[in-house]
CHARMM internal coordinates of N, CA and C (Angstrom, degrees):
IC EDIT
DIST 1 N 1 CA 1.4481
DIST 1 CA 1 C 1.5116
ANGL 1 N 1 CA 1 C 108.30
DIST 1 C 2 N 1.4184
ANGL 1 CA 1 C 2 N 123.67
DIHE 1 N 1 CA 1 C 2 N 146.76
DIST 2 N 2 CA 1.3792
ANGL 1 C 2 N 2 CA 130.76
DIHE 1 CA 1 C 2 N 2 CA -165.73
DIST 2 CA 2 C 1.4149
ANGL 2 N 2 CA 2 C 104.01
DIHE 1 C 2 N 2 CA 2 C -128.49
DIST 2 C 3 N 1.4076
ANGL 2 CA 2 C 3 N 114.67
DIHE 2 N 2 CA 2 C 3 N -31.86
DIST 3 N 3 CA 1.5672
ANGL 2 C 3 N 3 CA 102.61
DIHE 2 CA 2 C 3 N 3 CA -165.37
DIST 3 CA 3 C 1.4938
ANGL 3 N 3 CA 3 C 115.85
DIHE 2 C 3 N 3 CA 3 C -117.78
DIST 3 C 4 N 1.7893
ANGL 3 CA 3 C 4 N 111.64
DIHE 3 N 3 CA 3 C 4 N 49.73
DIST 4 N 4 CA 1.1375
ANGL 3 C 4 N 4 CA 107.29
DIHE 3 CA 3 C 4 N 4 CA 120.82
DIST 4 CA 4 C 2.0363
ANGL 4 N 4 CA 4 C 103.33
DIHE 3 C 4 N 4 CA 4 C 91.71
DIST 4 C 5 N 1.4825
ANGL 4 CA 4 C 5 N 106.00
DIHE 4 N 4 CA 4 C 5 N -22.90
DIST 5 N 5 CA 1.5131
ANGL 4 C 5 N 5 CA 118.95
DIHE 4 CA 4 C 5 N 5 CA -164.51
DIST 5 CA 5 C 1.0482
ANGL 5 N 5 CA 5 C 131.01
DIHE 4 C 5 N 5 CA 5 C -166.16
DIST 5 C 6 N 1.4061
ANGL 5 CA 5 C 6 N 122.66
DIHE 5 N 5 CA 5 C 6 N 127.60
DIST 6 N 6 CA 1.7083
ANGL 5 C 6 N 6 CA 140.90
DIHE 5 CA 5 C 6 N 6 CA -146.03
DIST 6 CA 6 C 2.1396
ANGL 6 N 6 CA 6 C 88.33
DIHE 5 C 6 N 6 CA 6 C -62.71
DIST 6 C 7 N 1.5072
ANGL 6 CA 6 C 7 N 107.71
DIHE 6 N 6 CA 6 C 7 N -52.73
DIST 7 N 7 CA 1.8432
ANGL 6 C 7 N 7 CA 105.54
DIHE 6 CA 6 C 7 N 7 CA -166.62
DIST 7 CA 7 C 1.5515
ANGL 7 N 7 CA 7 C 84.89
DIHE 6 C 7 N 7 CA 7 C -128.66
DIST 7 C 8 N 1.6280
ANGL 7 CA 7 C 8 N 81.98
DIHE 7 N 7 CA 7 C 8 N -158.91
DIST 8 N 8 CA 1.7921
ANGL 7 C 8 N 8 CA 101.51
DIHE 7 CA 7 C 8 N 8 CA 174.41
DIST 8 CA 8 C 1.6464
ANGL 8 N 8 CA 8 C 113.08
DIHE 7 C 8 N 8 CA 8 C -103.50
DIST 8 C 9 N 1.3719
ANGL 8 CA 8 C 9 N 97.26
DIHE 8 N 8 CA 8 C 9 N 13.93
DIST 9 N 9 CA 1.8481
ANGL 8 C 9 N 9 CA 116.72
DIHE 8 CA 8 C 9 N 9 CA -169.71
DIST 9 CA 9 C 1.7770
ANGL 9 N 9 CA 9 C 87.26
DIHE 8 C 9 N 9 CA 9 C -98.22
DIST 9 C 10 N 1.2828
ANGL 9 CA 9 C 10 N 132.39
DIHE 9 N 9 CA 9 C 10 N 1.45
DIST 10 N 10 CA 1.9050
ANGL 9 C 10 N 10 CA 116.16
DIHE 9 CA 9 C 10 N 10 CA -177.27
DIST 10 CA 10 C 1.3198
ANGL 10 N 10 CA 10 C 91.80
DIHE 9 C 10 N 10 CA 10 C 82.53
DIST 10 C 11 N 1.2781
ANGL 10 CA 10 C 11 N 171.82
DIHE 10 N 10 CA 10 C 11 N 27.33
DIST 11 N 11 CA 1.0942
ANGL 10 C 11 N 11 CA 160.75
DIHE 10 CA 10 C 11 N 11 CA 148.93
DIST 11 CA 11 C 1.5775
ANGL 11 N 11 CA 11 C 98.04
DIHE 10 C 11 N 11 CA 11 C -65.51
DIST 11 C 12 N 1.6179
ANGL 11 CA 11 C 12 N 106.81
DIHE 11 N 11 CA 11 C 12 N 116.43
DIST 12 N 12 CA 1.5051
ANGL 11 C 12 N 12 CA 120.19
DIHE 11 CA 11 C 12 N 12 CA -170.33
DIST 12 CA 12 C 1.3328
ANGL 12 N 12 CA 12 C 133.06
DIHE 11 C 12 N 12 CA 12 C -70.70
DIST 12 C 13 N 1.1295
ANGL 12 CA 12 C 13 N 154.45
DIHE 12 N 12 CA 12 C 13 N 103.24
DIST 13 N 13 CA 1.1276
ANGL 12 C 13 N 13 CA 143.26
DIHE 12 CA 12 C 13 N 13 CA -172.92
DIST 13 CA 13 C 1.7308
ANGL 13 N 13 CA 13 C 128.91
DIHE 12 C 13 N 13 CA 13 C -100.79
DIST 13 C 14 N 1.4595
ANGL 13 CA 13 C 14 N 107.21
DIHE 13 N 13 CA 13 C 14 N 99.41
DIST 14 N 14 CA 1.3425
ANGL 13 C 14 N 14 CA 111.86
DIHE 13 CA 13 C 14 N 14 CA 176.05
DIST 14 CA 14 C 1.6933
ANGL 14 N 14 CA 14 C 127.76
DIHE 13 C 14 N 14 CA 14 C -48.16
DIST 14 C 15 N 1.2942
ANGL 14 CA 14 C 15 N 114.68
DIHE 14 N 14 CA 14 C 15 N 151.37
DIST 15 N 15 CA 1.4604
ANGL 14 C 15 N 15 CA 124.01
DIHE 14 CA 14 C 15 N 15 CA 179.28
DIST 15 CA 15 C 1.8804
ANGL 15 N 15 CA 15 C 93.35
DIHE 14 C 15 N 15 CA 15 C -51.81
DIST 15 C 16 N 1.1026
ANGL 15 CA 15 C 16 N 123.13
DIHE 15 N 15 CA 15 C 16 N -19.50
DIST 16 N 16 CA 1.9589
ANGL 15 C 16 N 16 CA 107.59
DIHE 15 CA 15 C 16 N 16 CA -169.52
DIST 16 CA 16 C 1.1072
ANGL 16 N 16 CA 16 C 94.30
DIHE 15 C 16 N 16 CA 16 C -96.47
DIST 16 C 17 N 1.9505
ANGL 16 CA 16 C 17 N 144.43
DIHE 16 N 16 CA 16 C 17 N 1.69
DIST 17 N 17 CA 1.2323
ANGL 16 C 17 N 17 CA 126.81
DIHE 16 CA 16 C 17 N 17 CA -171.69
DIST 17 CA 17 C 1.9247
ANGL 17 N 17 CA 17 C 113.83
DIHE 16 C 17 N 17 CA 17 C -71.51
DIST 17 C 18 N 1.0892
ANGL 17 CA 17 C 18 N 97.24
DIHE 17 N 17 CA 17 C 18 N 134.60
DIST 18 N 18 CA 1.6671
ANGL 17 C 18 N 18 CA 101.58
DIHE 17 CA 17 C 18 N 18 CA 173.12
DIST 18 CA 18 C 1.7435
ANGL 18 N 18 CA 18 C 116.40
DIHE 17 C 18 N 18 CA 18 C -120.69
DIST 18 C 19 N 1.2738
ANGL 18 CA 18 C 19 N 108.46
DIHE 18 N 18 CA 18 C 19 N 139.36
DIST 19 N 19 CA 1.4226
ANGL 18 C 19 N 19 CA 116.10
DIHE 18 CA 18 C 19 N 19 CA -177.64
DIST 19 CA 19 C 2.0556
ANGL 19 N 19 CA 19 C 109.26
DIHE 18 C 19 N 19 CA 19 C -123.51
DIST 19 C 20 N 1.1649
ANGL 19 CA 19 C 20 N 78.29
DIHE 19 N 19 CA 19 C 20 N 132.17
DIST 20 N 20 CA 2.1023
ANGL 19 C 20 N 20 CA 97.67
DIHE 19 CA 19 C 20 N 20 CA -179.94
DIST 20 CA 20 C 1.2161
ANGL 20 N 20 CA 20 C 87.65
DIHE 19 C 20 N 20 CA 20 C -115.15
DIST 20 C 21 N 1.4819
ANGL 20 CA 20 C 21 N 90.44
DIHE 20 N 20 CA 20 C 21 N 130.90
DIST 21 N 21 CA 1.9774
ANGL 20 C 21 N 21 CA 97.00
DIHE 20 CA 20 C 21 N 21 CA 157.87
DIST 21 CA 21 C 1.1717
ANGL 21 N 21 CA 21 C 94.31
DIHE 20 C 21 N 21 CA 21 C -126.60
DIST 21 C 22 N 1.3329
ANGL 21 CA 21 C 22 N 106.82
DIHE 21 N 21 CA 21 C 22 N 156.59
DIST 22 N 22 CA 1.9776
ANGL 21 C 22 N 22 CA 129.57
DIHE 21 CA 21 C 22 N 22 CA 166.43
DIST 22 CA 22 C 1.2121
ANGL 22 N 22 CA 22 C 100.34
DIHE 21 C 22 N 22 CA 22 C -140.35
DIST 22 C 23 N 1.8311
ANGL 22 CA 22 C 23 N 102.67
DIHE 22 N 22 CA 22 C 23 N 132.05
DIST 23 N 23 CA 1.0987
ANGL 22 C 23 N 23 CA 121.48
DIHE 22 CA 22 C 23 N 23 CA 140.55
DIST 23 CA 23 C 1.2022
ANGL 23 N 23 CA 23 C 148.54
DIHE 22 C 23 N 23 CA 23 C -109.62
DIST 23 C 24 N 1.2423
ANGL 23 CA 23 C 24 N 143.93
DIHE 23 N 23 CA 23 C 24 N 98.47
DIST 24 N 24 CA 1.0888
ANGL 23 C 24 N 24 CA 130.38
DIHE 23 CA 23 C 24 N 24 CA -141.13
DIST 24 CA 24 C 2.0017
ANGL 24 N 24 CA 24 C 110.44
DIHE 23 C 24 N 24 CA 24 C -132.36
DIST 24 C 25 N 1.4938
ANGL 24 CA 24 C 25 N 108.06
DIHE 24 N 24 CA 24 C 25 N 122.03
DIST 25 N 25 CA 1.3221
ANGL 24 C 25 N 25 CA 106.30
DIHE 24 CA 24 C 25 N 25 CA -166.34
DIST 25 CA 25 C 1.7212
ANGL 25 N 25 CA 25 C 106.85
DIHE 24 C 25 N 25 CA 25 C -81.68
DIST 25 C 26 N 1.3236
ANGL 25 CA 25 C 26 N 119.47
DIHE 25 N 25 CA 25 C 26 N 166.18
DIST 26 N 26 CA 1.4779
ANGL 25 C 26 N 26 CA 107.94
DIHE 25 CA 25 C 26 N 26 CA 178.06
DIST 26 CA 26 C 1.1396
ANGL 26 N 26 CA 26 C 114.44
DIHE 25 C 26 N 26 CA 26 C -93.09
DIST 26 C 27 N 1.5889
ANGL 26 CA 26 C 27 N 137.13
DIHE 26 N 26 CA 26 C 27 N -156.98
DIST 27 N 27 CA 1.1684
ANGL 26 C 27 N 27 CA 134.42
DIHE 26 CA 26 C 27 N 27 CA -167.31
DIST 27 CA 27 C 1.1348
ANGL 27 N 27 CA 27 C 126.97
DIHE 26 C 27 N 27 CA 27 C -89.17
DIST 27 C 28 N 1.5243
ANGL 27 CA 27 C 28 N 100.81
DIHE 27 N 27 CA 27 C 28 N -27.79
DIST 28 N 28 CA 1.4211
ANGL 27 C 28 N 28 CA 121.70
DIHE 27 CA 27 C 28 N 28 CA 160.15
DIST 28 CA 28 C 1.6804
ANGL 28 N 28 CA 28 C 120.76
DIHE 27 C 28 N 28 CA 28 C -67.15
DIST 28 C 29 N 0.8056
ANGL 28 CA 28 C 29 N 101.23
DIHE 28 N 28 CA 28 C 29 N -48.93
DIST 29 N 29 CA 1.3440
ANGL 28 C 29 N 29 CA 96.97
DIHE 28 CA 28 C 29 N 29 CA -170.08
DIST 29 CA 29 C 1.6935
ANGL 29 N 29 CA 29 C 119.09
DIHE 28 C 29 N 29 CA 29 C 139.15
DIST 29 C 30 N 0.9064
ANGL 29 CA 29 C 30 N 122.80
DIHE 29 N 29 CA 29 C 30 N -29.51
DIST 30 N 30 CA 1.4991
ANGL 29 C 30 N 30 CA 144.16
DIHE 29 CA 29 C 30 N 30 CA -148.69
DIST 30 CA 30 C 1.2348
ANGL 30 N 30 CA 30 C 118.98
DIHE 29 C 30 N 30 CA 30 C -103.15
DIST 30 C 31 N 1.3542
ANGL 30 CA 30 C 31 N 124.42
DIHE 30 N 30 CA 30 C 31 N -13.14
DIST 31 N 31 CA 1.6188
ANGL 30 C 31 N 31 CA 129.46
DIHE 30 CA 30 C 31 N 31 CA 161.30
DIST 31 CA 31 C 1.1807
ANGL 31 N 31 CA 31 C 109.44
DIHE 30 C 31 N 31 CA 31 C -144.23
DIST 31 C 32 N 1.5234
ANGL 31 CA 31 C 32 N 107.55
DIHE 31 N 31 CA 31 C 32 N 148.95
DIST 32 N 32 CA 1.6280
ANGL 31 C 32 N 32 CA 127.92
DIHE 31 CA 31 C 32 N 32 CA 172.33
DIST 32 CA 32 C 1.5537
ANGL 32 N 32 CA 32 C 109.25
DIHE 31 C 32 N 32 CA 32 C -100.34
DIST 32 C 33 N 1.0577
ANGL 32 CA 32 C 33 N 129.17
DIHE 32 N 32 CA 32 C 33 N 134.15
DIST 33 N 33 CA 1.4944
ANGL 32 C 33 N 33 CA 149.32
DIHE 32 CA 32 C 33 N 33 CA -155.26
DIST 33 CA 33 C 1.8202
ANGL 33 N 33 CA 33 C 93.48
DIHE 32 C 33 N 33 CA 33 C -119.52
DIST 33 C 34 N 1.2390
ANGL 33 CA 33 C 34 N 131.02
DIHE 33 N 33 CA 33 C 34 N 95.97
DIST 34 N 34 CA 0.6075
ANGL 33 C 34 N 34 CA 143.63
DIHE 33 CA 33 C 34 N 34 CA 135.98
DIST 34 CA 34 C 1.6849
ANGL 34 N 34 CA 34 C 156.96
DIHE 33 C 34 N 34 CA 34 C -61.16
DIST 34 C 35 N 1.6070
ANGL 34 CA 34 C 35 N 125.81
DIHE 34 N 34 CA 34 C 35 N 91.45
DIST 35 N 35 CA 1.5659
ANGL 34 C 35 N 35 CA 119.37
DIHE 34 CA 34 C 35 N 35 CA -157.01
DIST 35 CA 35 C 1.3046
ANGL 35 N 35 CA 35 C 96.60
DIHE 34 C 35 N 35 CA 35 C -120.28
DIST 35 C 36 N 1.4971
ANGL 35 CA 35 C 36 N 112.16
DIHE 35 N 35 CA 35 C 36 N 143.16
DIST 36 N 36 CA 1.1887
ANGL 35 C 36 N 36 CA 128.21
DIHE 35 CA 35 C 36 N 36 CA 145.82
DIST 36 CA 36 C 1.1294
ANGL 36 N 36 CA 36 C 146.98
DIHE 35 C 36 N 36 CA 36 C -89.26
DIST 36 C 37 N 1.3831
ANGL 36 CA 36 C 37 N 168.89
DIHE 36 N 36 CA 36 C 37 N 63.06
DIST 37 N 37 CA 1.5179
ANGL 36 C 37 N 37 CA 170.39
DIHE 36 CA 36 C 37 N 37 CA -121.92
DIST 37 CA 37 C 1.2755
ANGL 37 N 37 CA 37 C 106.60
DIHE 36 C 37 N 37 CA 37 C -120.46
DIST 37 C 38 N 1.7564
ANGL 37 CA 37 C 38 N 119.44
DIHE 37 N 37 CA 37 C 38 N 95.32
DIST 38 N 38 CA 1.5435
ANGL 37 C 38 N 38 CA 131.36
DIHE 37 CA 37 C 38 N 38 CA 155.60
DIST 38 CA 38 C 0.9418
ANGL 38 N 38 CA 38 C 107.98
DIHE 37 C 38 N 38 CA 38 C -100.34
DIST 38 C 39 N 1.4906
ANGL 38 CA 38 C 39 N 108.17
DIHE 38 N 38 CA 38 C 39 N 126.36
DIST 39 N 39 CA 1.1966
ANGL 38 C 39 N 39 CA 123.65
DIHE 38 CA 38 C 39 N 39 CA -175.00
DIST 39 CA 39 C 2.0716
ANGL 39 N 39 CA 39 C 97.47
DIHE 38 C 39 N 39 CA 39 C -125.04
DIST 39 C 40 N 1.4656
ANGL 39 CA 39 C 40 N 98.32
DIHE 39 N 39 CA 39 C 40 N 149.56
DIST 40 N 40 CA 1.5225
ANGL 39 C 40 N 40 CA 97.71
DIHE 39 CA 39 C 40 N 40 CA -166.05
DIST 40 CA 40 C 1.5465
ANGL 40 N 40 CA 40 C 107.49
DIHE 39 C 40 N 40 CA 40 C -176.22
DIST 40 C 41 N 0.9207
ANGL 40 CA 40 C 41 N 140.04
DIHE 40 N 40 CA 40 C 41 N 86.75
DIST 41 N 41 CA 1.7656
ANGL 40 C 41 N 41 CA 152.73
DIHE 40 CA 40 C 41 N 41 CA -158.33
DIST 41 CA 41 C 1.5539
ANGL 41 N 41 CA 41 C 103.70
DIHE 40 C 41 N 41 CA 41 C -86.86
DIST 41 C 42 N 0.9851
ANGL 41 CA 41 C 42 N 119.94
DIHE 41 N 41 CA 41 C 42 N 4.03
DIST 42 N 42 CA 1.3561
ANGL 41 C 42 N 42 CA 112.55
DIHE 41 CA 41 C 42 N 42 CA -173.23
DIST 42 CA 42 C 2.0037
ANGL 42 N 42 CA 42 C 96.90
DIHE 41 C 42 N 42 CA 42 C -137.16
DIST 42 C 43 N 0.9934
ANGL 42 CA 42 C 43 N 87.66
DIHE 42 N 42 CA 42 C 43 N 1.75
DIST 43 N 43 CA 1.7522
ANGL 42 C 43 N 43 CA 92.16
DIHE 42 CA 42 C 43 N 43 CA 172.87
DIST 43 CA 43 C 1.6319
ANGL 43 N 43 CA 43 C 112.15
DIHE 42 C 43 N 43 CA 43 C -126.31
DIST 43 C 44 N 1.2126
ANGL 43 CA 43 C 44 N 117.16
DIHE 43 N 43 CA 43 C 44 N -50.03
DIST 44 N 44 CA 1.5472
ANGL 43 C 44 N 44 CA 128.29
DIHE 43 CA 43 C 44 N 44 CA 168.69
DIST 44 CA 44 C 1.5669
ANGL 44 N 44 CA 44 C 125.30
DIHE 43 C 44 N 44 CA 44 C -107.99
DIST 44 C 45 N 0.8417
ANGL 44 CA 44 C 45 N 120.46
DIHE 44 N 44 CA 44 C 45 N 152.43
DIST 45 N 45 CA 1.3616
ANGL 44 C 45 N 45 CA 130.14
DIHE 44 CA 44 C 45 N 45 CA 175.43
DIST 45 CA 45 C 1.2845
ANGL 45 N 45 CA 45 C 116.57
DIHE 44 C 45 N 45 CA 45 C -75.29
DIST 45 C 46 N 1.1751
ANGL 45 CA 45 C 46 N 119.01
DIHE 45 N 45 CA 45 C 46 N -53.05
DIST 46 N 46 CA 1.7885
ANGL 45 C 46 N 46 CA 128.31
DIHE 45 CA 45 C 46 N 46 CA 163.12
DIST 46 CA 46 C 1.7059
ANGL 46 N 46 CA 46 C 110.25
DIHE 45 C 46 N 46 CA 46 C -112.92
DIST 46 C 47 N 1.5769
ANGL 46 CA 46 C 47 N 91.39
DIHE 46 N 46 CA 46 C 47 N 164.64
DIST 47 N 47 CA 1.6526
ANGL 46 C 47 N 47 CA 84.89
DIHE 46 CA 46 C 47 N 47 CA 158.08
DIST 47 CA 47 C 1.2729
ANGL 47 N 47 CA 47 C 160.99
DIHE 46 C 47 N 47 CA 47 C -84.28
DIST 47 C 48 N 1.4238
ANGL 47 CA 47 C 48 N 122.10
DIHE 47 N 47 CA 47 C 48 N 98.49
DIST 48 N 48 CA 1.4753
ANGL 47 C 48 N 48 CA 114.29
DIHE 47 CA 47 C 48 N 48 CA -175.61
DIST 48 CA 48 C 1.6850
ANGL 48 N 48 CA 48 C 115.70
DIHE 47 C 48 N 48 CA 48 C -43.46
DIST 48 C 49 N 1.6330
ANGL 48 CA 48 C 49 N 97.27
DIHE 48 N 48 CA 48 C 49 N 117.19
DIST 49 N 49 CA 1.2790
ANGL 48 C 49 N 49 CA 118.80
DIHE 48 CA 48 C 49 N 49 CA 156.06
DIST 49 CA 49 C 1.4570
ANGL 49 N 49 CA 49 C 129.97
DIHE 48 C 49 N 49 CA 49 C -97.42
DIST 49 C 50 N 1.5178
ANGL 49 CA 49 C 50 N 129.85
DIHE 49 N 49 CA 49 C 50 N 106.52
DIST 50 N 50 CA 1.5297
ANGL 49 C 50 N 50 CA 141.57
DIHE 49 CA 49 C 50 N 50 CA -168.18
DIST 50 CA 50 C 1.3964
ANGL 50 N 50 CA 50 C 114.10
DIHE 49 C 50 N 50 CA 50 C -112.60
DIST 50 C 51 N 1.1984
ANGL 50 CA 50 C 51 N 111.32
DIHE 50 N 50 CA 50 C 51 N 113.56
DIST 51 N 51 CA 1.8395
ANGL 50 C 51 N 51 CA 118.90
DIHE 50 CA 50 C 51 N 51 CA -176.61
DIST 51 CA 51 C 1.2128
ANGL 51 N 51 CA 51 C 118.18
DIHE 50 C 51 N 51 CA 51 C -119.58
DIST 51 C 52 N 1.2374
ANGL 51 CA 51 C 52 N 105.40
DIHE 51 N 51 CA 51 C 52 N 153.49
DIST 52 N 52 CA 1.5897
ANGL 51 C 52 N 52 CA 111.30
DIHE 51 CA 51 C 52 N 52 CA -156.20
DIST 52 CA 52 C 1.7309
ANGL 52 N 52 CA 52 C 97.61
DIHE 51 C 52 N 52 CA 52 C -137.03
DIST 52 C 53 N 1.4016
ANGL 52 CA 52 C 53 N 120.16
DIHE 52 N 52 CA 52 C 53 N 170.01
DIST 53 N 53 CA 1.5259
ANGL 52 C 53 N 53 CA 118.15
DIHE 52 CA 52 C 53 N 53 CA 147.99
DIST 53 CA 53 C 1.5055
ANGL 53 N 53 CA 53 C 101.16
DIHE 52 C 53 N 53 CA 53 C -150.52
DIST 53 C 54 N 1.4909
ANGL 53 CA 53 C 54 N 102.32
DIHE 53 N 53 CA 53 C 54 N -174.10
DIST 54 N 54 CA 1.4346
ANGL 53 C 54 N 54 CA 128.14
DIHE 53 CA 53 C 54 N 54 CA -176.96
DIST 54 CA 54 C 1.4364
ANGL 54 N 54 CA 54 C 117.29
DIHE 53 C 54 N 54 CA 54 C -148.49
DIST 54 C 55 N 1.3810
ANGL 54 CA 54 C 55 N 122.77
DIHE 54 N 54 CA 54 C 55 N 115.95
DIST 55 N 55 CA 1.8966
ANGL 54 C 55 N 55 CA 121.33
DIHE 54 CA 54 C 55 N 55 CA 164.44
DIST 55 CA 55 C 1.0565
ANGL 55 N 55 CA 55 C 86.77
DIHE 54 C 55 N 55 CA 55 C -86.09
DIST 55 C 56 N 1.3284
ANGL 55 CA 55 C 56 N 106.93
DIHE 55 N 55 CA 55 C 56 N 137.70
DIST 56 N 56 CA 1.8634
ANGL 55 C 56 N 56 CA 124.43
DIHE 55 CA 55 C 56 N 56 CA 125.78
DIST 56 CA 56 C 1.5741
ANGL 56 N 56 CA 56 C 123.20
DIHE 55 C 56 N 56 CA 56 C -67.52
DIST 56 C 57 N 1.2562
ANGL 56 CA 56 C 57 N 90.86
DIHE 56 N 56 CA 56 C 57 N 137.35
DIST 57 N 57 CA 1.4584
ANGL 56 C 57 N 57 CA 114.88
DIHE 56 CA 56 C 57 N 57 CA 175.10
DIST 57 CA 57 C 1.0227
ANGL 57 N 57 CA 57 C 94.97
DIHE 56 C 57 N 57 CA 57 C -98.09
DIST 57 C 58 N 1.3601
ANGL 57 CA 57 C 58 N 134.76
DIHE 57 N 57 CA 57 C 58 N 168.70
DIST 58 N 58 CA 1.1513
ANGL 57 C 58 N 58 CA 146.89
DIHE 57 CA 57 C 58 N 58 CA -176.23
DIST 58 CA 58 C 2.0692
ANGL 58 N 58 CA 58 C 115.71
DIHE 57 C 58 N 58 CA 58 C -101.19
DIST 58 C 59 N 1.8984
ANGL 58 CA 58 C 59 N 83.36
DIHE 58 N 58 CA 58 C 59 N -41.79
DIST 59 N 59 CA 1.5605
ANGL 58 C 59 N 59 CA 86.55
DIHE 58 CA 58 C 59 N 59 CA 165.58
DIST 59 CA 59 C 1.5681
ANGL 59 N 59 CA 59 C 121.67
DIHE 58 C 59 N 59 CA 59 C -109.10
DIST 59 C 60 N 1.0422
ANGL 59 CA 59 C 60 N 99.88
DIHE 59 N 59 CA 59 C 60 N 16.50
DIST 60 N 60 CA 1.5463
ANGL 59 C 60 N 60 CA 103.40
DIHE 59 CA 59 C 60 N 60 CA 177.57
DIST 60 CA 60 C 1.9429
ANGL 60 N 60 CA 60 C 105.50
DIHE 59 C 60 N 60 CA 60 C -76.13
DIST 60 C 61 N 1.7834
ANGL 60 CA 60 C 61 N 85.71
DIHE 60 N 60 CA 60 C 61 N 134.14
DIST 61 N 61 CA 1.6983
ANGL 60 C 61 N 61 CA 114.58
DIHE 60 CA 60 C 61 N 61 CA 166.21
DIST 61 CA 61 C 1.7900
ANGL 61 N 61 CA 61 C 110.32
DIHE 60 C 61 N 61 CA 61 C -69.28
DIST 61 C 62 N 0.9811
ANGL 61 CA 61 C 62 N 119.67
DIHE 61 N 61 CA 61 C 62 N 135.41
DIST 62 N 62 CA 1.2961
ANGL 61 C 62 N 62 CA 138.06
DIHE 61 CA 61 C 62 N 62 CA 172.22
DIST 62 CA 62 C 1.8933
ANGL 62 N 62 CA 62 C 92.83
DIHE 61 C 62 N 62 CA 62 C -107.00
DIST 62 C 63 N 1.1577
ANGL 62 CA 62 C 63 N 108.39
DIHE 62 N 62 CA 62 C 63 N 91.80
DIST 63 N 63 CA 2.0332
ANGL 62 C 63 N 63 CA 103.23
DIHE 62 CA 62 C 63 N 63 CA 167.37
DIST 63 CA 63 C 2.2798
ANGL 63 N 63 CA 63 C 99.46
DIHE 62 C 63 N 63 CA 63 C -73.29
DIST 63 C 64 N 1.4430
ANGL 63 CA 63 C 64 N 95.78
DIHE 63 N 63 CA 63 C 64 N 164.82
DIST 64 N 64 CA 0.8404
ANGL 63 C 64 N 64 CA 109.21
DIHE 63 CA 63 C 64 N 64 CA 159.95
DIST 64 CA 64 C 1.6336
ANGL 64 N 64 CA 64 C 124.88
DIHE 63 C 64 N 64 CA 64 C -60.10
DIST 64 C 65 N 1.5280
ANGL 64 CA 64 C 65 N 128.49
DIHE 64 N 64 CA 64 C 65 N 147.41
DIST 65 N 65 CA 1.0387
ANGL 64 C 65 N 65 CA 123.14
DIHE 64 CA 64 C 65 N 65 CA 153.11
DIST 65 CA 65 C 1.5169
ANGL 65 N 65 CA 65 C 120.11
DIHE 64 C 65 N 65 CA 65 C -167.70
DIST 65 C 66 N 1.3422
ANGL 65 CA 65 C 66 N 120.03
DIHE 65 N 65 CA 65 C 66 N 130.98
DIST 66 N 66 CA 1.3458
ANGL 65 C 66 N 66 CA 139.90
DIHE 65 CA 65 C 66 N 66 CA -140.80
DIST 66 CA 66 C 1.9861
ANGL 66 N 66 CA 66 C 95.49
DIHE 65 C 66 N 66 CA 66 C -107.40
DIST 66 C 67 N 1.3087
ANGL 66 CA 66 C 67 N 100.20
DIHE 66 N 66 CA 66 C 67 N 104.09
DIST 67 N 67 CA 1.2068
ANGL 66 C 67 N 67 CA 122.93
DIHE 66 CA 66 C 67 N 67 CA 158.20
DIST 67 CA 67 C 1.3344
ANGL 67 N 67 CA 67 C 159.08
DIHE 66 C 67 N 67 CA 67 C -95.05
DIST 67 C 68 N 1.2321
ANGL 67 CA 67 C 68 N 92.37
DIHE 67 N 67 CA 67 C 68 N 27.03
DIST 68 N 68 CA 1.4485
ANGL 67 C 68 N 68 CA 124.10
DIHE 67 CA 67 C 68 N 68 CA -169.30
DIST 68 CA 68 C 1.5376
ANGL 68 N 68 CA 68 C 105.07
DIHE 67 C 68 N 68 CA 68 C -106.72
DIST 68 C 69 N 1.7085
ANGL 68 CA 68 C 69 N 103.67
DIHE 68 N 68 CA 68 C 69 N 133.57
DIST 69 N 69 CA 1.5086
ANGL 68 C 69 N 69 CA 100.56
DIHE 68 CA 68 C 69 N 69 CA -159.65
DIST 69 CA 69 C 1.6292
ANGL 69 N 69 CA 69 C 105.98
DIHE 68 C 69 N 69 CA 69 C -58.86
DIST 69 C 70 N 1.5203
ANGL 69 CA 69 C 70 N 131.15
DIHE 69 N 69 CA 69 C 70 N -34.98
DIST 70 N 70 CA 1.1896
ANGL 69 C 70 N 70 CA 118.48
DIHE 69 CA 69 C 70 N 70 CA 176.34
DIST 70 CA 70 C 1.6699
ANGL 70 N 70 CA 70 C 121.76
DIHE 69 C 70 N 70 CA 70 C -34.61
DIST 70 C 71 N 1.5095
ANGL 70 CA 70 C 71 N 112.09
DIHE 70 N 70 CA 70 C 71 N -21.33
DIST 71 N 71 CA 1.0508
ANGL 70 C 71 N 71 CA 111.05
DIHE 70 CA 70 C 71 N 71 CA -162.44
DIST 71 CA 71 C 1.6570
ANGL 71 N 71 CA 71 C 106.17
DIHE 70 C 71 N 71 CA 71 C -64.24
DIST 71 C 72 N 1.5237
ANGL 71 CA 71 C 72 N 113.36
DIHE 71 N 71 CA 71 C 72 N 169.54
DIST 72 N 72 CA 1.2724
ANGL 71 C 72 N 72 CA 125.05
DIHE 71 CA 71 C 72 N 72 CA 165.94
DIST 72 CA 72 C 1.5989
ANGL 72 N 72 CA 72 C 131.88
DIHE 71 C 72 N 72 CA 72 C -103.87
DIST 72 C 73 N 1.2485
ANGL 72 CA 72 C 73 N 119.80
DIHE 72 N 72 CA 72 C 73 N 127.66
DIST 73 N 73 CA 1.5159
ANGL 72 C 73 N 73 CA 108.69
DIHE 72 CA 72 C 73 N 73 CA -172.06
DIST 73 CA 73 C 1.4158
ANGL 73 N 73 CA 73 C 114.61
DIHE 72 C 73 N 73 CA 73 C -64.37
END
COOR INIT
IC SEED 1 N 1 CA 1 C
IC BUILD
């Protein structure tokens, strides 16, 4: 981890914080299962777990987008 913080709310993040992601598609085909696992002993007591998903559309555009901290807002 590089930047320093658990969100964009100041929630702090120590040099021991560790992050797992999973993605995992279903059987069908049609959603991505998304998990997060921060783990951080000097910020939380247990680990925050954050989940996400995604449908596909069939005609849905995916645009580019550049996530790399160099980037510019």
């Amino acid at each position: 981890m590089g930047w320093g913080h658990f969100d964009g709310q100041g929630i702090p993040a120590s040099t021991m914080a560790e992050v797992v992601e999973r993605f995992t598609l279903s059987a069908r085909g049609d959603r991505l299962d998304y998990t997060m696992v921060f783990t951080d002993p000097e910020t939380f007591v247990e680990p925050m777990t954050l989940t996400k998903h995604w449908v596909w559309f069939p005609d849905a555009e995916v645009a580019i987008y550049d996530c790399s901290l160099d980037a510019e807002d």
